[in-house]
C-alpha positions in Angstrom: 0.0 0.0 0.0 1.3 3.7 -0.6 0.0 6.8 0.5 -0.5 9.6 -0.7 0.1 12.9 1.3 -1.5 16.6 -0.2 -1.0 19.4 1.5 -3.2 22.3 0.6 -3.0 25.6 2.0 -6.8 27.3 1.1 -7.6 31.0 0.5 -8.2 32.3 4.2 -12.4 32.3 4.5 -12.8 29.9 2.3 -12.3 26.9 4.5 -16.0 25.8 4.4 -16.4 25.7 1.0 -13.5 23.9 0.1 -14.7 21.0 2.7 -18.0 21.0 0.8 -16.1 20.5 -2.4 -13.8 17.8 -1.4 -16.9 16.1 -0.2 -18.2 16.2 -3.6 -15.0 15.6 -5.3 -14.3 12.5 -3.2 -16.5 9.8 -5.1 -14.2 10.7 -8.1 -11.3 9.6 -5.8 -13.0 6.6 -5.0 -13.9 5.7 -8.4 -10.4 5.0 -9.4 -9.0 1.7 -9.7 -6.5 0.8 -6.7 -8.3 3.3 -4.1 -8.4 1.7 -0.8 -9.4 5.0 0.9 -8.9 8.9 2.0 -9.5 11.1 4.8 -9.3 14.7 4.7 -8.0 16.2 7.7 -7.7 20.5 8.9 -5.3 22.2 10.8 -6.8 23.2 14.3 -3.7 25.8 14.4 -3.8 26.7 11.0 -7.4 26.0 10.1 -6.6 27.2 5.8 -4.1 23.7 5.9 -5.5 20.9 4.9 -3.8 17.6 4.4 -5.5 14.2 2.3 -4.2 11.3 3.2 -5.0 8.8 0.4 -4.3 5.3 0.2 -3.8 3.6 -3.2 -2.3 0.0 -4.2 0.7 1.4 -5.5 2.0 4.7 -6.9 0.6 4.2 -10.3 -3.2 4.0 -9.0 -2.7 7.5 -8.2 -0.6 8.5 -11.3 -1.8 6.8 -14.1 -4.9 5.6 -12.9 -6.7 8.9 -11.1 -4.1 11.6 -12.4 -4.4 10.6 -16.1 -7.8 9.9 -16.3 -10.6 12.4 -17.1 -12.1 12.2 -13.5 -8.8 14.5 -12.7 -9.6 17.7 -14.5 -13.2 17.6 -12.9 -11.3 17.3 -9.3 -9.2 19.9 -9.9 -12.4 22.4 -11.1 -14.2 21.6 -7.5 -11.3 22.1 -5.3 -8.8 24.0 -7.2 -10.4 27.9 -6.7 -10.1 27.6 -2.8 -6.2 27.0 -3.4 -3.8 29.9 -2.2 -0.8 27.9 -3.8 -0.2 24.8 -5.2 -0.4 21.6 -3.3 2.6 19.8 -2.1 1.9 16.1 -2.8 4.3 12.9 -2.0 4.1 9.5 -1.7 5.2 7.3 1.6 5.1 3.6 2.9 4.5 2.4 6.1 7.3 1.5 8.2 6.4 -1.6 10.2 6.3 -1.2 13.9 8.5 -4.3 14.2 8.0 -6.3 17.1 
């Protein structure tokens, strides 16, 4: 499994609505092939950061598969006017805890 880590910083006020568009913007995330699921999460001390936390079957789900497909431009026209600059997005594994 990888996952996926955005960072988006939204315009200041704008918080609510860019909730209410991920929530409409998620099914396209989930439509993809290789989505095992996302949360959405809000900075308490800096309530504009948000961070998705996506988890795919590999690296390629999310490039080839969501990125490159044409539910990706529609994404990107919900959530992308609440952006103040352009997400910061990276892939990590898991590190077992190792017993």
């Amino acid at each position: 499994m990888v996952i996926e880590i955005a960072d988006f910083t939204v315009r200041p006020g704008t918080e609510d609505e860019f909730a209410s568009a991920y929530r409409e913007a998620r099914p396209l995330l989930a439509a993809t092939p290789g989505f095992l699921g996302a949360r959405m999460t809000r900075g308490i001390e800096s309530p504009s950061r948000f961070v998705l936390l996506v988890e795919w079957e590999s690296v390629e789900a999310h490039t080839d598969g969501f990125r490159n497909s044409d539910r990706y431009p529609r994404w990107r026209e919900l959530i992308g006017p609440f952006f103040a600059g352009d997400p910061h997005v990276e892939h990590a594994v898991e590190v077992p805890p190792g017993d």
